[in-house]
Wavefront OBJ file of the C-alpha trace (Angstrom):
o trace
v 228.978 8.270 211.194
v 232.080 6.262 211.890
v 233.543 3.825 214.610
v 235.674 6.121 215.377
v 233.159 8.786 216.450
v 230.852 6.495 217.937
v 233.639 4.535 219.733
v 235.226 7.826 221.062
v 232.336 9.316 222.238
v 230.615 5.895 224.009
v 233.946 6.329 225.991
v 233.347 9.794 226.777
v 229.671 9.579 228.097
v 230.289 6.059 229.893
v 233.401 7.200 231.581
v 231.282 10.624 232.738
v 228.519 8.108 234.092
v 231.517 6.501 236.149
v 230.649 2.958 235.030
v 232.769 0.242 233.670
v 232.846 -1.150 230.032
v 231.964 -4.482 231.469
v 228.636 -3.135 234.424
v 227.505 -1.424 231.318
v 227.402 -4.407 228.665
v 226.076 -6.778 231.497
v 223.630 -4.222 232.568
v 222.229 -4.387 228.951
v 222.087 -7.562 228.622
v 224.887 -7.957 226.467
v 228.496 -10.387 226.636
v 230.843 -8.663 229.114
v 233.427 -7.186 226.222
v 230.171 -5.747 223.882
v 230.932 -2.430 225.239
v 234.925 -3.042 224.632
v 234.157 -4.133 221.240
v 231.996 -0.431 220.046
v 234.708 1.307 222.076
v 237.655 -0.168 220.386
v 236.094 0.635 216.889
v 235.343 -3.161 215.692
v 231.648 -2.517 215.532
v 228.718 -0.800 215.946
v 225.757 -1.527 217.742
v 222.286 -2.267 216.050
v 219.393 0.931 215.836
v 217.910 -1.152 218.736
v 220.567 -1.698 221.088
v 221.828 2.222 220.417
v 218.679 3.732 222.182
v 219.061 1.383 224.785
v 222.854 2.423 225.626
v 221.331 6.120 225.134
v 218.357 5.048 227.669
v 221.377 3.779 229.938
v 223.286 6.772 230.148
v 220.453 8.783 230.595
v 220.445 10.501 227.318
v 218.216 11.437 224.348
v 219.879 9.902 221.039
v 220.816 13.663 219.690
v 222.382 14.298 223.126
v 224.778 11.559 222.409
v 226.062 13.074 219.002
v 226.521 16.739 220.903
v 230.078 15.260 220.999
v 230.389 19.459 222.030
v 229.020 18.609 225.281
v 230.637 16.637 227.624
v 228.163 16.246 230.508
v 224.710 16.318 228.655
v 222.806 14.841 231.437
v 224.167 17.569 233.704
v 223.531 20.212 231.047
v 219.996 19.055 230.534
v 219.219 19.275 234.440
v 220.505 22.700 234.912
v 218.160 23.651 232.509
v 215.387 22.050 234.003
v 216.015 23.753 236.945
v 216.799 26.849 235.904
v 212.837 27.307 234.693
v 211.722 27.077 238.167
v 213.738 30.570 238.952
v 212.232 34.182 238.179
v 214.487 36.687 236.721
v 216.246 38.170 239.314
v 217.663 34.996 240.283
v 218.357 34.039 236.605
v 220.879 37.257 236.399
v 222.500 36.332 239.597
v 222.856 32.783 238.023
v 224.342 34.034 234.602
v 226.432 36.520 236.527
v 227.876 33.520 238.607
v 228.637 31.339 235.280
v 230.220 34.339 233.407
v 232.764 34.921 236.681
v 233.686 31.060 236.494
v 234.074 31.238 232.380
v 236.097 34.333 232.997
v 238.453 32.713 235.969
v 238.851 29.792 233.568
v 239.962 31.660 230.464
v 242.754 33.427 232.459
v 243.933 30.161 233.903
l 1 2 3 4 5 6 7 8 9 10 11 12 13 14 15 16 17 18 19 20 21 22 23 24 25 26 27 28 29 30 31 32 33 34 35 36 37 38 39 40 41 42 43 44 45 46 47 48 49 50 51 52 53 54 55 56 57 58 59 60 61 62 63 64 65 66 67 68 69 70 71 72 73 74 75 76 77 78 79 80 81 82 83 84 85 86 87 88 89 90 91 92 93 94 95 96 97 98 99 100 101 102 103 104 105 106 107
């Protein structure tokens, strides 16, 4: 894995959580620039500290190197609640999602 990666895709998933570099290395308990410092590719964070920005943005560790997915929290909710529906409803949801992926393709 490199800083670059990592770096890039902290960015990604803390910008998508609508936080700031700085709430986000106070919140765990870290200097104000720690966040800065992984983002701008001068370091990476210890096996410790990496679950606990995972546990911060609400994701499980392989969620966070999906780099494929951009909203995994979101992803991982829609799934959740997609289990509660029976099978009629599950069509009309797919047929809903294939009308948006269509509308967006001829954008």
């Amino acid at each position: 894995m490199s800083n670059d990666f990592f770096g890039r895709r902290l960015t990604q998933l803390r910008m998508a959580k609508g936080v700031s570099a700085r709430d986000m290395s106070l919140s765990l308990g870290q200097s104000a620039g720690y966040i800065n410092t992984i983002e701008n590719r001068k370091g990476l964070p210890s096996m410790t500290m990496f679950f606990y920005i995972c546990e911060y943005l609400g994701l499980a560790p392989k969620e966070f190197f999906d780099d494929g997915n951009l909203h995994p929290t979101l992803q991982r909710e829609l799934i959740e609640d997609l289990q509660a529906l029976d099978g009629e409803q599950l069509t009309n949801i797919q047929a809903i999602v294939k009308g948006l992926k269509k509308a967006k393709e001829t954008k």
